[in-house]
N, C-alpha and C positions, 0 to 999 in steps of 0.2 A: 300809639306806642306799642310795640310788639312785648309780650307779656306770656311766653310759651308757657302753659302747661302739658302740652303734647307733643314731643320732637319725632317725627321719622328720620329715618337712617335710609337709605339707597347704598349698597354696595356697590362695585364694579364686580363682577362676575372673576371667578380665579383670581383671586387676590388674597393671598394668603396672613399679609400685614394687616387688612380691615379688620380682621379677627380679635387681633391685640389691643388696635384703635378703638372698637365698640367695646371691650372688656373695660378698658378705661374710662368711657363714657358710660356706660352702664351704672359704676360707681359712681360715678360723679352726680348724675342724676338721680340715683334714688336717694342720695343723700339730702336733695332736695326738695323729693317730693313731684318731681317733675316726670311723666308717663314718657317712656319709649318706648313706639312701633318700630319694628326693622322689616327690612324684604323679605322675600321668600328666600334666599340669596344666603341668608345671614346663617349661621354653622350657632346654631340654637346652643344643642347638647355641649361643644366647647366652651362659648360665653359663660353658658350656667354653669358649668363644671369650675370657670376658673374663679368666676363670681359671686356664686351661692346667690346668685338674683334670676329669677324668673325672667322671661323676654318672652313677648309679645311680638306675634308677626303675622303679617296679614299680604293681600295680595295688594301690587303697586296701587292699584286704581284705588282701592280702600284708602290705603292708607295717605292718599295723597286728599282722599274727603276729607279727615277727620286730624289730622297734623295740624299745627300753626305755626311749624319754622320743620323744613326740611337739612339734611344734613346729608349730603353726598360726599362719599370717601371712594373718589376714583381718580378720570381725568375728565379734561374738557367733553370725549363722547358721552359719559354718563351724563355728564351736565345736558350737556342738550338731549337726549332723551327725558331727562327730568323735564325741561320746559315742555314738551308737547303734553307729561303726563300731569302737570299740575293743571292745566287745563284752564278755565276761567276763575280759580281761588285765587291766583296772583299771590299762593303762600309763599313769603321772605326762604331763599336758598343760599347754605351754605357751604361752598365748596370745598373740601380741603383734598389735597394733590397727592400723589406718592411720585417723589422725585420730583424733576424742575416742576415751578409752578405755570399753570397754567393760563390762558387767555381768560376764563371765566370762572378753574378751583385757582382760587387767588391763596388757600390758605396751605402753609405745612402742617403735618399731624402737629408740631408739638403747638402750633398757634390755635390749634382747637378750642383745646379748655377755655385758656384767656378771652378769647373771641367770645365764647358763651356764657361766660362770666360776666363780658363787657354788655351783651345782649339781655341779659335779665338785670340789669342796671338801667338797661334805657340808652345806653352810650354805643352806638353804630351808626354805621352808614350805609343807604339802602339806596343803589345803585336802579334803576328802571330800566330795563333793556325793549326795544321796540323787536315786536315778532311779528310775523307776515300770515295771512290767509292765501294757499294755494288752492284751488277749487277745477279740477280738471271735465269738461264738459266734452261730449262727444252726440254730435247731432243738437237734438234737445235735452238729451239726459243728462245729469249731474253723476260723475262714477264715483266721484273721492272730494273731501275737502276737509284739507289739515292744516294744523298752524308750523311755523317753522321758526327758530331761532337766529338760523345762519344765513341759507339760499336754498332756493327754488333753482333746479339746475335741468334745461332739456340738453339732451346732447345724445352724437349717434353712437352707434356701436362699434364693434373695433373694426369691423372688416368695410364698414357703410362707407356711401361716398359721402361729399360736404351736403350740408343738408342747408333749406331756407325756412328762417321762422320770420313771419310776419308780424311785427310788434306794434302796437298802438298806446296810447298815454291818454285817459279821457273821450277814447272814442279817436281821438286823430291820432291821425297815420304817422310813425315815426321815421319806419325803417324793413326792409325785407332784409335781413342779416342771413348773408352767405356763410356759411361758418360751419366750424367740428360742432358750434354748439351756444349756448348763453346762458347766462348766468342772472341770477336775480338776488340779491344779498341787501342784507339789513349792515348798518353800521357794524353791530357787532362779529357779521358771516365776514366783512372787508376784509380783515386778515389772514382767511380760508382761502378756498379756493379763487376768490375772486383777485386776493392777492398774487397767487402764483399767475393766473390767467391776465396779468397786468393792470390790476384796476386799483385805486388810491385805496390807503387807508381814510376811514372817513373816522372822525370822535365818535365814541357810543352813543352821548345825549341828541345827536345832529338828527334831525327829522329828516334822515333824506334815505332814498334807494338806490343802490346803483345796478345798472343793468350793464353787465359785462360781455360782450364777445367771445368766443374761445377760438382760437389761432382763426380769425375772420379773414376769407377770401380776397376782400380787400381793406387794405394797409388803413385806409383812411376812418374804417370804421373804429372808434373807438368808442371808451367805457362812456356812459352816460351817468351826471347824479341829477335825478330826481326828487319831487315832492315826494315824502310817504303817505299823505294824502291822496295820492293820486291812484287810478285803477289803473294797473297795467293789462293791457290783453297780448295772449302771445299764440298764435295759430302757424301750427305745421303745414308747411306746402308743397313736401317732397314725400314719396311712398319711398323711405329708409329703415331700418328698424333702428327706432330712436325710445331715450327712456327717459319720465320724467322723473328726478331725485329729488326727497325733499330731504333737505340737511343732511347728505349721503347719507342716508340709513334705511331710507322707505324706497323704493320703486315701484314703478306704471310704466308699461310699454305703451308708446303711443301710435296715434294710426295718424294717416293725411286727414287734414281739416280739423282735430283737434285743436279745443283752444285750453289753453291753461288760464285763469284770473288769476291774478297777483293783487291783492288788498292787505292794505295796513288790519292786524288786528286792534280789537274793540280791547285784550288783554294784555298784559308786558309781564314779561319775567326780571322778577325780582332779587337782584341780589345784594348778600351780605358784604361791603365789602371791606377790606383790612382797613385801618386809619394810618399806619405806618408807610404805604402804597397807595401810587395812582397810575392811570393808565400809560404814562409814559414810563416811568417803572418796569411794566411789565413789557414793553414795545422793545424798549434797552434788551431787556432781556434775551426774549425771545429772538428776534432781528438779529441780536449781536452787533448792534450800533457801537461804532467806538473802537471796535477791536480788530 
């Protein structure tokens, strides 16, 4: 049972309302006794000014050692930069939104408190999200290898012709996709890009991957779901200038005969999530089902 005496804070960058939101939390927690780190992000001399509480802050990677429940006051992209930075601690994240809520900050500022209140009680729900190992190899060498939340995306550049990637599942041969490009998403990335690029929504808890197309050459090729078990291997077979994405935020330009590995990670991102809300909840939402 999750029992913080150490919270971090992650701000979103230019966000002028975080400011107000950590003031509030700041009170709240030392009234408890409870230690807060914030980012480097976090407008110190403000908080203290309006507080009369010291704040502690340190660099993300620190602080994501030494925390035992993270607290992000952004949107879904700080979320996912959070899972690559919490790294193998699989420390409990929770979201809260400014404005509509999000795929992954499920919460509003003013669900904050309540929610933290409810978590030093013992009374939450901790959500396990599956995230991927990318591992980009060129020749023999290994260049890069990161985990990912959402999708592993190769895809060409804007002036490039259709490009082909060779993809395999376990060593067999699946498919040479002619295509702008393909996609690799976790249940949770389904709603992202792999949505717009026409691939299902899959349930979050669903062990499965799907491997997406991007406007493919031919009509017949469609999305695939997969084991997340499984290795995916994906090798470039066209000299285009193509870039591997991970969770749109990281890029690698890639050359011919490049392989990308696609493995389930050994780690899942953890999250907080509301008791009033479930994932179709947020699907309504979002989606605009209904209206």
């Amino acid at each position: 049972m999750l029992r913080p005496s150490v919270i971090g804070v992650i701000v979103k960058p230019n966000q002028p309302e975080a400011t107000r939101t950590v003031c509030r939390l700041v009170e709240w927690l030392a009234a408890r006794n409870v230690r807060l780190i914030g980012c480097p992000e976090l407008d110190r001399a403000s908080i203290e000014a309006e507080t009369g509480c010291a704040v502690e802050t340190m660099e993300r990677e620190r602080l994501a050692s030494v925390a035992d429940l993270i607290v992000v006051l952004g949107g879904d992209g700080t979320m996912i930069s959070t899972a690559r930075l919490v790294g193998e601690r699989e420390i409990p994240v929770l979201g809260v939104n400014y404005g509509s809520l999000g795929y992954l900050a499920d919460f509003h500022t003013e669900e904050m408190i309540p929610a933290l209140e409810a978590i030093l009680r013992g009374d939450y729900r901790l959500d396990r999200r599956v995230m991927l190992e990318a591992e980009l190899v060129r020749g023999e060498r290994a260049l890069t290898k990161d985990r990912v939340l959402n999708d592993v995306v190769i895809s060409k550049a804007a002036l490039a012709r259709i490009i082909e990637i060779e993809a395999r599942l376990d060593g067999q041969f699946v498919n040479s996709f002619r295509a702008d490009g393909l996609i690799v998403s976790t249940p949770t990335g389904s709603t992202a890009y792999n949505l717009s690029a026409g691939g299902p929504i899959v349930y979050p808890s669903m062990g499965a991957v799907i491997i997406t197309p991007i406007c493919p050459h031919t009509l017949s090729n469609r999305p695939i779901v997969v084991p997340d078990e499984a290795v995916i291997e994906l090798r470039l077979k066209t000299r285009e200038e193509v870039a591997l994405t991970l969770d749109g935020q990281i890029g690698f330009p890639l050359e011919v005969e490049d392989v990308v590995l696609v493995r389930k990670s050994r780690t899942t991102f953890n999250l907080i999530q509301p008791t009033n809300r479930n994932y179709f909840d947020v699907l309504r939402d979002k989606l605009r089902w209904g209206r």
